[in-house]
N, C-alpha and C positions, 0 to 999 in steps of 0.2 A: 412516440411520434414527436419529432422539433420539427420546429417550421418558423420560418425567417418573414420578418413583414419588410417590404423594399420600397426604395421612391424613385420611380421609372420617369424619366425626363423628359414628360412627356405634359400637355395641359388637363392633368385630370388631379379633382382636389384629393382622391383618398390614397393609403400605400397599399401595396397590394401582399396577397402572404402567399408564399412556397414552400413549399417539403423539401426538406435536407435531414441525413440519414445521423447518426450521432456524432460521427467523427468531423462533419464538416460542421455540426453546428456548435461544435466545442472550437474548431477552430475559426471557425467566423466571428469576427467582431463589428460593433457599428462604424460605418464610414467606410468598408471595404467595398470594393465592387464585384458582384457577379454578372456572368450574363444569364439570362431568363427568357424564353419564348413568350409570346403574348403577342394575343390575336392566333390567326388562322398559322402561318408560319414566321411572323416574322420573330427573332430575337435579338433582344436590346441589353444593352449594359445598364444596369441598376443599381444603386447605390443601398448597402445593408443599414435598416431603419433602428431593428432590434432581433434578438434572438428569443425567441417562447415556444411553450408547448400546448397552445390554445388551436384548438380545429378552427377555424373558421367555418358559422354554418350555412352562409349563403351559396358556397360553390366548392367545388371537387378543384382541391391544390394540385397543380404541377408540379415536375422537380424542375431541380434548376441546372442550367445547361453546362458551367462550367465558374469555378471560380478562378478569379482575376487578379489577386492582388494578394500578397504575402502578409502585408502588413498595412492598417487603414489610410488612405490616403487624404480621407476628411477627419477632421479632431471636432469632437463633442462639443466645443464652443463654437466651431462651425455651421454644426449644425442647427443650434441654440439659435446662432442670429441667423441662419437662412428663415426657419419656422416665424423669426419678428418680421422678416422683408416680408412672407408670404401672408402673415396676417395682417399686417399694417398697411401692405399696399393693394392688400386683398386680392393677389393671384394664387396661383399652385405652388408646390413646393420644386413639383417639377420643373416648371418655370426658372424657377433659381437656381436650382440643378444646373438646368438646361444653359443659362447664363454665365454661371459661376465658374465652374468646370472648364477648363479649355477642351475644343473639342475631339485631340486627340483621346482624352480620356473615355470619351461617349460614344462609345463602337456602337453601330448599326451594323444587324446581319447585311451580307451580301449577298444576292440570288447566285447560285452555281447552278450550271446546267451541265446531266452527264447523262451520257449514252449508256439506253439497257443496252447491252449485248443481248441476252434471252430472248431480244423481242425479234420474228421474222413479221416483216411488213412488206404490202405492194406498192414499192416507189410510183403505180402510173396514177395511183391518187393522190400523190402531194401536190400542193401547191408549188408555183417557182420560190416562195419565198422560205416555206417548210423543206425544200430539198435544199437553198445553200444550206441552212443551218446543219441540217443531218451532212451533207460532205464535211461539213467544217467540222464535226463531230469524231467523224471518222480519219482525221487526220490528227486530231488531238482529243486527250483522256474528257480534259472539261473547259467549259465557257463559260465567263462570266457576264451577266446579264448584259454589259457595255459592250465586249464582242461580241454580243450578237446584234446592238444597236448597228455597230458600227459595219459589219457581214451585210446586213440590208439597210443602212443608210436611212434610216429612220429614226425617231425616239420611242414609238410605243411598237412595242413587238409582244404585247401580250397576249394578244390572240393569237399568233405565232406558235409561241411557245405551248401556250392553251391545249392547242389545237395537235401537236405531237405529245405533250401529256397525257390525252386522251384518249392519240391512237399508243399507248404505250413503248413509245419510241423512245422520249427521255425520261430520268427522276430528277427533281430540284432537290436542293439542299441547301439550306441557307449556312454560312459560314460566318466567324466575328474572327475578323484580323486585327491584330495589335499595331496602331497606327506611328506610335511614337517610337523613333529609331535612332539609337544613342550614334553620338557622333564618334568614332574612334579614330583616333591618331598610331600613325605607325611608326615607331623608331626602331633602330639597328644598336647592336652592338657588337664587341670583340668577343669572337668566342671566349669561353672559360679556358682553353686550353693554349690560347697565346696572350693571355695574360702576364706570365712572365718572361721577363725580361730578356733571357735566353731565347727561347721559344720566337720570340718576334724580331729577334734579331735576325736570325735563320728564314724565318719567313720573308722580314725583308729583301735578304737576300737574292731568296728564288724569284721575287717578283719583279727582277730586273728587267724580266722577258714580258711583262704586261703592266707599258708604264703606267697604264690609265689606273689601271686597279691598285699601282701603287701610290699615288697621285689621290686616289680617296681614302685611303688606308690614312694616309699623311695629314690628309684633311681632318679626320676624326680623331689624330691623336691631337688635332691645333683645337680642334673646337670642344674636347674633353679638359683640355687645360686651362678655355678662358670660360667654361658655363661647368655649372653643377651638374646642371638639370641631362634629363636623357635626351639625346640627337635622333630628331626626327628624320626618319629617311628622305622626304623631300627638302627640307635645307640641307645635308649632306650631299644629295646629286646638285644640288647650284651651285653651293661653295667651290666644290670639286670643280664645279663646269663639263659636267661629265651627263650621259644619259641613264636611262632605268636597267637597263639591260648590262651595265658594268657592274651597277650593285647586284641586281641579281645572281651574275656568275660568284662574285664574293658569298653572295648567300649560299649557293649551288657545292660550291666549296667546301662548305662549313668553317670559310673563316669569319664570317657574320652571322649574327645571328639576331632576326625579326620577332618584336612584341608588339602588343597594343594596347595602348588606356584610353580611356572611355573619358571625352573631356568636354566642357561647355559648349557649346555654341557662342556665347558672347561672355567674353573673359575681360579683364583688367590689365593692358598691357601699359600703365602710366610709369612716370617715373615714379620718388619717394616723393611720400606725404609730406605735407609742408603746414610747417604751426598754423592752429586756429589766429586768425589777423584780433589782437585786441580791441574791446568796442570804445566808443567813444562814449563822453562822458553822459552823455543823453541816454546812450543804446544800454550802459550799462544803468542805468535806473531803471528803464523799461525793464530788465532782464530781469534785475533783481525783483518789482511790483509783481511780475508776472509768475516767478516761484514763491513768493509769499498767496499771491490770489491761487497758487494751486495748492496752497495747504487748506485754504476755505471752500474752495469749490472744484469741480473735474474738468469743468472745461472754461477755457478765457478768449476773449475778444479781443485783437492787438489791433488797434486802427492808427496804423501808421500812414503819413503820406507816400506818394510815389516818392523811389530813391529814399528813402529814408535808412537805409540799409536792415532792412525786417530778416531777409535772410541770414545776416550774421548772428541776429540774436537765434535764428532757427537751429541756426550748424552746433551754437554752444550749446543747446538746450539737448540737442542730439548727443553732442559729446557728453553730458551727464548722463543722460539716459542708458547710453554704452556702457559708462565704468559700474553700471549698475547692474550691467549686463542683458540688457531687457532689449528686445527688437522693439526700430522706430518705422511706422509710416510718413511718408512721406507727400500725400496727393496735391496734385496738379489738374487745373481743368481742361490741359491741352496740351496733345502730343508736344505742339513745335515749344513749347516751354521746357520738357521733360530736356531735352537737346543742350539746354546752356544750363538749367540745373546742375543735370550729370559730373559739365566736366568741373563743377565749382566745387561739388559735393567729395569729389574723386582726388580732386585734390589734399583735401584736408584728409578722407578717411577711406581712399584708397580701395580694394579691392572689398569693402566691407559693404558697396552700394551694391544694388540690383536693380534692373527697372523691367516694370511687368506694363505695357497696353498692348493695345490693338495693333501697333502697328509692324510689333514681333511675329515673327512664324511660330504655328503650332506647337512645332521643337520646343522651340528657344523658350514660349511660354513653360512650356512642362518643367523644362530643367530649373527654370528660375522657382515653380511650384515646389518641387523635389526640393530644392539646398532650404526651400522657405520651410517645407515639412523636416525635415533633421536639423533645422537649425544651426544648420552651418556658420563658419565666420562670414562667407561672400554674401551672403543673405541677411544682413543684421539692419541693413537700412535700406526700404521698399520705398522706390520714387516710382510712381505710375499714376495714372488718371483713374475715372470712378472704378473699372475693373478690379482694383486691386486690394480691393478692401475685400476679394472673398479670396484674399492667401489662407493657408494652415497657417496662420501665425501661434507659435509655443508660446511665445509670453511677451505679449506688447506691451511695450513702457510708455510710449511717446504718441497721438497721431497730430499731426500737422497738417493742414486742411490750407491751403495758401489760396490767396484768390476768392475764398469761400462766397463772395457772390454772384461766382460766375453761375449764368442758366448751364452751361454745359456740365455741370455735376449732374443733369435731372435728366434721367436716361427717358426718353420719351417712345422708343418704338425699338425690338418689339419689349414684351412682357420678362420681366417684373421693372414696372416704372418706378424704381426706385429714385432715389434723391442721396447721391453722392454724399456730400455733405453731413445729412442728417443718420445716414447708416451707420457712418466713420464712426459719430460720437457715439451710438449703439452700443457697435464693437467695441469702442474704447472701454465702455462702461463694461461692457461683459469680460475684460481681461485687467479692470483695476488700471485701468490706463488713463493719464492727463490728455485733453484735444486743446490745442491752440489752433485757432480760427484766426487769419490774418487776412487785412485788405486793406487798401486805401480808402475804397465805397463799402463800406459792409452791405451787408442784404437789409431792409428793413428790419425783418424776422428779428438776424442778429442782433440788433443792436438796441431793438425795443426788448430781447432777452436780456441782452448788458446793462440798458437803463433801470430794467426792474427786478434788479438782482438775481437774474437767473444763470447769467454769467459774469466772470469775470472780469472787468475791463480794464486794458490800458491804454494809453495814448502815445506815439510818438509824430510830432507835429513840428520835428524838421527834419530839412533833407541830410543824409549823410555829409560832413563837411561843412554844414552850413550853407550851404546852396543853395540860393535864390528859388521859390518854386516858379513853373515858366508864367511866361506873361501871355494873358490871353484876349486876346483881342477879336471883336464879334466885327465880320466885314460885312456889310451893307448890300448883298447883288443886286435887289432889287433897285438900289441907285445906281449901281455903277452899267445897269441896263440899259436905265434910261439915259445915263450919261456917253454910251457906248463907250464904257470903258473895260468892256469884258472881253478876252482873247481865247475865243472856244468855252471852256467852263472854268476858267482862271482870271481873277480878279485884277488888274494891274497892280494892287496891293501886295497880292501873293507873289504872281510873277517878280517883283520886284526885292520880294522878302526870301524868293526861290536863287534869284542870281547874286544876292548878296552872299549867302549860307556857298553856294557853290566856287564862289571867287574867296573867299575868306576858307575853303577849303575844308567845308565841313559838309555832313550830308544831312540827307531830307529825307524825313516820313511824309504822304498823302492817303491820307483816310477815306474811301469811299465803301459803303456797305454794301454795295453789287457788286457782284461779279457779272462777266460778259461786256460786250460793248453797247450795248442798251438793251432794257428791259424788254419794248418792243419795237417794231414794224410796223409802222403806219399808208396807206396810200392817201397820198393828199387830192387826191382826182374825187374818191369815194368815202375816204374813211375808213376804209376794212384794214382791221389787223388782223395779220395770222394765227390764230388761236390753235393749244393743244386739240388734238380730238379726244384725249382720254381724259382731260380736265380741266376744270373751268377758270383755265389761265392765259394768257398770251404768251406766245412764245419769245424767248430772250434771244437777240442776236450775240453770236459767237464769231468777230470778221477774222479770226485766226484761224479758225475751221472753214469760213466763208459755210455758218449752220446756223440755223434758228433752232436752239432745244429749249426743252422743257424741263425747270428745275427740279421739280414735283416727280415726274415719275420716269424721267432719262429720254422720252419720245425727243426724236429729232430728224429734221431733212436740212436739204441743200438750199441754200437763202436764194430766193426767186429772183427771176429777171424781172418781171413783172406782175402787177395785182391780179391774185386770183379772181377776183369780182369783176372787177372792169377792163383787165387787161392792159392799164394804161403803167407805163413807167416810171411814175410819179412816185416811189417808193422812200419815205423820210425816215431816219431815227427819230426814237423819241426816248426820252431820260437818256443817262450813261451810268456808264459799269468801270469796274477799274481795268478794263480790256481798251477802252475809248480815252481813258485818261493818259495809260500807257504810250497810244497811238500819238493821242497831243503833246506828249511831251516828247516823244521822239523828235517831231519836226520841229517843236520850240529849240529845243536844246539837243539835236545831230551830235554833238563833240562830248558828249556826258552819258556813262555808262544807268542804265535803267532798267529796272526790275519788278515783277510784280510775285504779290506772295496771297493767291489764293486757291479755294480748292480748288481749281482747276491746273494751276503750278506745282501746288505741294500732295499730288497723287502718288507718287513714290515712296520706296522705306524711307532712306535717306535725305527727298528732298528740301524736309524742313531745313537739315542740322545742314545742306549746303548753302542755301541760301544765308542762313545767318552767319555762316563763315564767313561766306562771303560779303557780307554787309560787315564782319567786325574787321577784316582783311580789307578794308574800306576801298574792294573793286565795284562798290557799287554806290554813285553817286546819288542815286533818289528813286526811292522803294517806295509804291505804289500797293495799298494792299487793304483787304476788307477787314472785319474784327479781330481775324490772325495778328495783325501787327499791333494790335492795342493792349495786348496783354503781358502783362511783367515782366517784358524781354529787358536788357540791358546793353545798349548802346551807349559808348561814351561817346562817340563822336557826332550826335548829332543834338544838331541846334536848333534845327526848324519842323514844326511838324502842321501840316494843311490839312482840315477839315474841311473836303471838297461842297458838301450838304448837309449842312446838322438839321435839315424842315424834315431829309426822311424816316428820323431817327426818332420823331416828336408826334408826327402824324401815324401813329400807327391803333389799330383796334383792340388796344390790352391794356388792362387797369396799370399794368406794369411798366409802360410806355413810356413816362417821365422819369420813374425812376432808373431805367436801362440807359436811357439818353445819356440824364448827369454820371453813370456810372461809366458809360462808354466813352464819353466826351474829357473826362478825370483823367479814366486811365492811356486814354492816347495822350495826352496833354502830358502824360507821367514821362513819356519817351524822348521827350528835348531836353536838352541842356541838364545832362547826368554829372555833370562832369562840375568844372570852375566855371567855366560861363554860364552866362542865365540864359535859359532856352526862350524862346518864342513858339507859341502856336496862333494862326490863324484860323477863324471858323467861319468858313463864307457861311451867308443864312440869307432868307427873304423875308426872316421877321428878327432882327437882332434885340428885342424890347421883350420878347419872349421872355417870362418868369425863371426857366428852367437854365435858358441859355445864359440870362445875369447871374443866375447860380454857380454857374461854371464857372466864370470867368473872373468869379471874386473868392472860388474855389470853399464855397459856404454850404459844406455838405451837413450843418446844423439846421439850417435854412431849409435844407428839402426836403434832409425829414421830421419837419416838424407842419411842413407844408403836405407833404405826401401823406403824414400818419392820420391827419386832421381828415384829410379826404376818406382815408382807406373805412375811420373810424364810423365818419355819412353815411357811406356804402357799403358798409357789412365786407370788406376786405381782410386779408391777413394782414397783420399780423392778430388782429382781434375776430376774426373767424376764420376758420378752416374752412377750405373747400375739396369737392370731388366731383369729379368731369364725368358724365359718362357720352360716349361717340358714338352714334351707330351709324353703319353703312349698308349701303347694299344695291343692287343694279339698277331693283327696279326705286324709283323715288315715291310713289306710295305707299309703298312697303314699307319702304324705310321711315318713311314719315308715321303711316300709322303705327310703327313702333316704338317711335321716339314720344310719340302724344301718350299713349300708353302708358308705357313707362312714366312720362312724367307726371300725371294723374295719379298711377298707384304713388310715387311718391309725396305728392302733396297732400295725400289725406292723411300723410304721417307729420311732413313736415312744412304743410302752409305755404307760408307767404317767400320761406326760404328755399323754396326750387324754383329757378329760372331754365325758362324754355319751354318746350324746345326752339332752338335758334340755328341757322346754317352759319357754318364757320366763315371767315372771307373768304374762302375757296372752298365753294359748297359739293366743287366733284374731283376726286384725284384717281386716275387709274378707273377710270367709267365706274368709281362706285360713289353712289349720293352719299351727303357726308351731314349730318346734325349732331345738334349738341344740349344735354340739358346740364345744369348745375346743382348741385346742393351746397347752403352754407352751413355751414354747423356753427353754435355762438360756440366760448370755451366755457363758460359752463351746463354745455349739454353734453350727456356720454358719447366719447367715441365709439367704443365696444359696442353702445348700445343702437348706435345711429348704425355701424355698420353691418348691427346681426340684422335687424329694420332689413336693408338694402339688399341683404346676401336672401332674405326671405322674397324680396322683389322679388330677385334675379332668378330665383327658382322657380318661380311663378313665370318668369318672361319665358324657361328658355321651355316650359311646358306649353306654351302655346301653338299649336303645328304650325299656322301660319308663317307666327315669326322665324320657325327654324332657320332659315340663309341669312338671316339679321345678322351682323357681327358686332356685338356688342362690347365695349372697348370701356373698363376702369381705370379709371387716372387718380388717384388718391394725393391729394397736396399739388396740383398743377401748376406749379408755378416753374 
C-alpha cells in the first residue's frame, strides 16, 4: 500500500493522506499537484507534501481523483519557507498555499448537473422552478451550476437541484477544469514546395488573375527579408492591407501554410541594452563598503538620502549577481513604483527582467511562475511587490528589498500576515543569498539591527550630483487664519510658491493623505453626520460621484439634499480629501493641466504607468495625490512639493505614529528638486514647533531615532519587544466581548502584566461585526517558540468552547 500526505489550501493546520496505487506513487514527487475529494463531494487541487507507505489509523484513505502536473511545480526550498511563514506567523500551511500560488493553479471542483435518462417522472409535481431546469436539461447533455443560477435568476438554487436529486431526475458531478490557457500566436508560411526559385516564379505568374493574393505573397517575401523571426498571420493581413479571408484562400490553396507557438503574455519589446551609467565617486565607495559588509554578514542596510542614486548601486550589484549566474529579487512596496522601475531595469538588462504582482492577470502571473520554475534567461531578475517572494526561485543570488520601511510590505488581511520584508531575508537565507535593505527612513527595526551589529551598514548622505537636499519650511495655518490669509486650504505662502514653480515652468507635487472630497457631512441646523450602517464610521464624501461611501467596507448612497434628522438644508463639509484639493485648484489655476493619483484614479491595470507618463511627458502641471506619490518615484522636473496637513499624519492612535509621519514627510520632501536646482517643500501645520515636524525640516533622522527608541524602550515597543495582536469579531458585541476577556485572562496567568486588553480598535465595528483587540509583548529574552506553543494551547482551548464558536479570532504576529 503507498499513500501520499497532501496540503489542501484550505485553513486547517494538518496534511491530510491518500491512497495511490504503485505506479503513481513512484511517479509523484513533493510539490506536485493532484486533485483529491474531500468532504461530501467536493474536490480540490492539493499540493503533494510526501510520498510513504504508513496506514494512517485514524480514518479509511481515499484515492486520489486525478494527477495534475508532469513535473513539481513547487521546489523543496519552497516549501521550507512556506512551513517558517506558517509557524512564525502562526497560520496554516494551507493559508500560504492558498496565498502563494496564483489562483489559476488552485482548481476547485465545479458542480455539473446532468440528466438521468432512466428516470420516468410525473412532470405535474414539479415546481415552476424544478421544470425550467429539467427543459433546459433536455435541450442540452449538462449545466453548470451558474446556468442554472442564471435559468432562474437567483444565486441559491440548492434546494432546486436538492429537490430533483431526490426525485431522481438528475446526478451531480463535480468536475476540476484547468484554468490557465497558454496564449498562442499564429504564423504563416511558404509552403515547402514553392521554396524554390523556379517553382514561385511560375506561381507568380498564375496569380496574375488574383492581385490581392499576389499583393500578400509580395508582402511576405518583403517582410522574410527585413526580420528573422516567423510572420505572424495578423501583421501579414495589415502590411498587405488585405482581409482574413485572402490569406485563408492562400491557405486553402496549399500555397501557405499555418503553425503556432505558445508565447508570453507580457514580453520585452525594447530596444538594445544600454551600458550600466558609471557611479559617482560617493556611490562607488558605498558599493564597494557594501560588498565587503557582505563578506561579514547576509544582509546590509543602505541609508541613503532621497535622490541619492541607490538604485544605480542596486543595478551593478544585480549585474554581479548575473555574471555569477544566480537569479536576483527585486521587491517594491508598491505597484505604481514597479511602472518606472521596469523601464530603468530594462534598459540596462533588457529582456532578463520579469515582474510578478497583483495587478497582472491570472495568465500572465502563471507564465512569469513557469520561466521562474525553469530558470529561464527572461526570468533572471523578479521586480514585484510582497507576492513575490513565493517564486520557485532555482538559485537566488541577490534580494533587494528597496523602500524596506514601507507598512505596505505587512500583508494585513486575509491570512498568512506575513511581513514582506522580513520573509525576503528568510528566503535569502534559505538559498545562500545576500539582502540589501535600502531607504532613505529605515524602519526602526532596521536600523537599531544596523547599530547593534546585526546588519550591515552604509551610509550615502548626498544627493546624486551633489544636489542641494530640498528646503523645508514649516507654514504657520493657524496664523495665517487668524490673519485671513488662507484661500480655501492653501496658504498665500504656498499659493504664491505654487505660481512661482508654474511660471518658471516646472511642476508641483500636493500631499494630502485622504482621498474623496471630505471625510465627512455635517448638518449645521443639528449636528448629524451621516454614518455608515455597517460600521462605526462616518461616511466620506465623493463630489465626482456626487456619493457618500464608506471606506471600511465599499457601503455607499447618493449624497443627500437634505439632513436626514431635521430636514433642514444646512449641509457643510467638514476636513478635505485630495478630490476638494483638486476641485480648488481647478478654479485657482483654470489654464494649468491637473491631476490626482489615488486609489480611486489608479483602479486600472495600466493606470499607475499612465499617469506617471504623463507627469514625466510634463502634460501635467500639479499632481495632487495621497501616500502614492511619496514614494521613490523620480521626477526631474519638479521643484515644488505641498504638504497640504502634516497635524493628520501626527494625531493618530499608534505607537507608530511619529515615526510614519517623519518617514512620510522625508520621502515626499525626497520628490523636489531631483535634478540641478534645489527643490522647495512647504508643510502647512497648526502646530509648526512640533518635535517631529522640526525633525523634518532639519532632515535629522538621528534625532528621531534616538527620540523614538528612548520612547519605544519606556513602553515595552519594538524594536526591544515583539508583539502579537489577536482581533475578535463578531455580530453580537457580548459575545465578542466575553471572548475577548476570556482570552485575555487565560493569557495573563501566563504572561502578566505584558497582555494588554482587551481594548476596541478606533473603529470598534466594520461590516456589522464588533471588533476588540488584546496584545501581548514578548521581552527578547523570552522564548518565542515557547510563548507561541503557550498561545496555540489557548487557542485550542478558545476554540473548544461552544459558546465562542461564531467568534472569529484573527493572529497578527509582528503587527507592525
Amino acid at each position: 500500500m503507498y499513500f501520499i500526505n497532501v496540503i489542501l489550501p484550505i485553513p486547517l493546520k494538518q496534511t491530510f493522506t491518500y491512497s495511490v496505487n504503485k505506479d503513481e506513487a513512484h511517479f509523484l514527487r513533493p510539490g506536485m499537484r493532484v486533485a483529491v475529494p474531500f468532504g461530501k463531494t467536493k474536490v480540490y487541487t492539493a499540493i503533494v507534501y510526501n510520498v510513504h507507505s504508513n496506514n494512517p489509523p485514524a480514518y479509511e484513505t481515499k484515492d486520489i481523483h486525478q494527477i495534475l502536473d508532469e513535473d513539481p511545480i513547487i521546489t523543496p526550498k519552497q516549501l521550507q519557507h512556506w512551513e517558517w511563514i506558517a509557524s512564525y506567523y502562526m497560520c496554516t500551511l494551507g493559508e500560504v498555499v492558498r496565498a502563494a500560488l496564483p489562483s489559476a493553479y488552485l482548481l476547485e471542483s465545479e458542480t455539473i448537473i446532468v440528466l438521468n435518462e432512466e428516470s420516468s417522472v410525473d412532470e405535474s409535481k414539479f415546481s415552476d422552478d424544478e421544470f425550467m431546469v429539467l427543459e433546459a436539461l433536455r435541450n442540452q447533455s449538462s449545466l453548470h451550476i451558474n446556468d442554472v443560477r442564471n435559468i432562474l435568476d437567483r444565486k441559491n438554487v440548492v434546494s432546486v437541484t436538492k429537490a430533483l436529486y431526490e426525485k431522481g431526475v438528475i446526478t451531480i458531478e463535480e468536475e476540476v477544469y484547468e484554468q490557465y490557457v497558454p496564449k498562442m500566436k499564429r504564423y504563416v508560411k511558404l509552403a515547402p514546395q514553392y521554396t524554390s526559385e523556379e517553382n514561385l516564379r511560375s506561381l507568380l505568374d498564375k496569380m496574375n488573375s488574383a492581385p490581392k493574393q499576389k499583393e500578400v505573397l509580395m508582402t511576405l517575401f518583403m517582410l522574410s527579408s527585413q526580420q528573422k523571426k516567423p510572420i505572424e498571420a495578423l501583421a501579414l493581413q495589415k502590411k498587405s492591407n488585405t482581409t482574413a479571408t485572402v490569406i485563408k484562400a492562400l491557405l486553402d490553396k496549399n500555397i501557405l501554410e499555418e503553425f503556432y507557438e505558445q508565447r508570453d503574455r507580457v514580453q520585452y519589446s525594447g530596444e538594445e541594452t544600454k551600458p550600466i551609467k558609471a557611479l559617482s565617486e560617493q556611490q562607488e565607495q558605498v558599493f564597494n563598503a557594501i560588498k565587503k559588509s557582505f563578506d561579514e554578514k547576509e544582509i546590509t542596510l543602505l541609508h541613503g538620502v532621497t535622490s541619492s542614486g541607490k538604485t544605480e548601486i542596486y543595478v551593478k550589484l544585480i549585474a554581479e549577481t548575473l555574471k555569477k549566474g544566480r537569479q536576483v529579487l527585486y521587491m517594491l512596496p508598491e505597484i505604481a513604483l514597479t511602472t518606472q522601475l521596469i523601464t530603468r531595469l530594462q534598459n540596462y538588462f533588457g529582456e532578463k527582467v520579469s515582474v510578478y504582482h497583483s495587478k497582472y492577470s491570472v495568465n500572465e502571473r502563471v507564465e512569469v511562475w513557469n520561466n521562474v520554475l525553469e530558470n529561464l534567461q527572461k526570468a533572471q531578475i523578479i521586480i514585484g511587490a510582497r507576492s513575490s517572494l513565493f517564486l520557485p526561485f532555482q538559485d537566488l543570488g541577490l534580494v533587494v528589498v528597496d523602500e524596506e520601511h514601507e507598512p505596505s510590505f505587512k500583508q494585513f488581511n486575509p491570512s498568512p500576515r506575513y511581513h514582506g520584508r522580513d520573509a525576503a531575508i528568510v528566503l535569502a537565507g534559505l538559498h545562500g543569498a545576500k539582502t540589501l535593505l535600502g531607504s532613505a527612513t529605515p524602519s526602526l527595526e532596521s536600523y537599531y539591527n544596523a547599530q547593534h551589529d546585526k546588519y550591515g551598514f552604509t551610509e550615502l548622505k548626498q544627493r546624486f550630483g551633489n544636489v542641494l537636499m530640498p528646503e523645508i519650511e514649516l507654514v504657520d495655518i493657524k496664523e495665517k487664519h487668524k490673519k485671513k490669509l488662507m484661500k480655501g486650504h492653501f496658504s498665500d505662502r504656498l499659493l504664491e510658491a505654487i505660481q512661482e514653480a508654474l511660471a518658471n515652468e516646472e511642476q508641483v507635487i500636493l500631499f494630502q493623505n485622504r482621498r474623496g472630497f471630505s471625510p465627512f457631512v455635517e448638518c449645521t441646523t443639528c449636528g448629524t453626520a451621516p454614518q455608515c450602517p455597517n460600521c462605526d464610521v462616518s461616511l466620506t464624501y465623493h463630489k465626482h460621484k456626487g456619493q457618500l461611501r464608506c471606506h471600511y467596507c465599499g457601503y455607499h448612497m447618493q449624497m443627500m439634499a437634505a439632513c436626514f434628522a431635521c430636514g433642514s438644508p444646512t449641509l457643510d463639509t467638514k476636513g478635505f480629501g485630495t478630490e476638494q484639493i483638486e476641485t480648488e485648484l481647478k478654479a485657482i489655476f483654470p489654464e494649468h493641466s491637473i491631476a490626482r493619483m489615488d486609489q480611486d484614479t489608479t483602479r486600472g491595470k495600466h493606470a499607475y504607468a499612465k499617469l506617471i507618463e504623463k507627469l514625466e511627458n510634463r502634460d501635467i502641471d500639479i499632481l495632487v495625490g495621497t501616500q502614492m506619490v511619496a514614494k521613490g518615484l523620480d521626477f526631474r522636473n519638479v521643484s515644488l512639493v505641498g504638504v497640504m496637513n502634516a497635524d493628520t499624519l501626527l494625531n493618530f492612535p499608534d505607537f507608530r505614529a511619529h515615526e510614519r509621519c517623519f518617514q512620510l514627510l522625508q520621502q515626499v520632501s525626497g520628490r523636489a528638486g531631483r535634478t540641478k536646482k534645489r527643490g522647495t517643500v512647504l508643510v502647512q501645520t497648526f502646530n509648526p514647533y512640533h518635535q517631529i515636524l522640526q525633525m523634518v525640516s532639519t532632515n535629522d533622522y538621528g534625532g528621531m531615532y534616538k527620540q523614538q527608541t528612548e520612547d519605544r524602550y519606556q513602553f515595552k515597543y519594538p524594536p526591544f519587544y515583539r508583539t502579537i495582536k489577536f482581533t475578535f469579531k463578531h455580530r453580537n458585541y457580548d459575545t465578542m466581548q466575553k471572548a475577548s476577556q476570556w482570552f485575555a485572562k487565560a493569557l495573563q496567568l501566563q504572561f502578566r502584566e505584558y497582555v494588554l486588553g482587551p481594548e476596541p480598535p478606533p473603529v470598534g465595528r466594520v461590516r456589522n461585526q464588533f471588533i476588540s483587540n488584546v496584545m501581548v509583548k514578548i521581552p527578547k529574552q523570552q522564548s518565542l517558540a515557547k510563548t507561541k506553543a503557550v498561545i496555540q494551547k489557548v487557542e485550542h482551548s478558545f476554540n473548544a468552547i461552544k459558546d465562542f464558536s461564531g467568534v472569529r479570532l484573527i493572529i497578527d504576529v509582528d503587527n507592525y
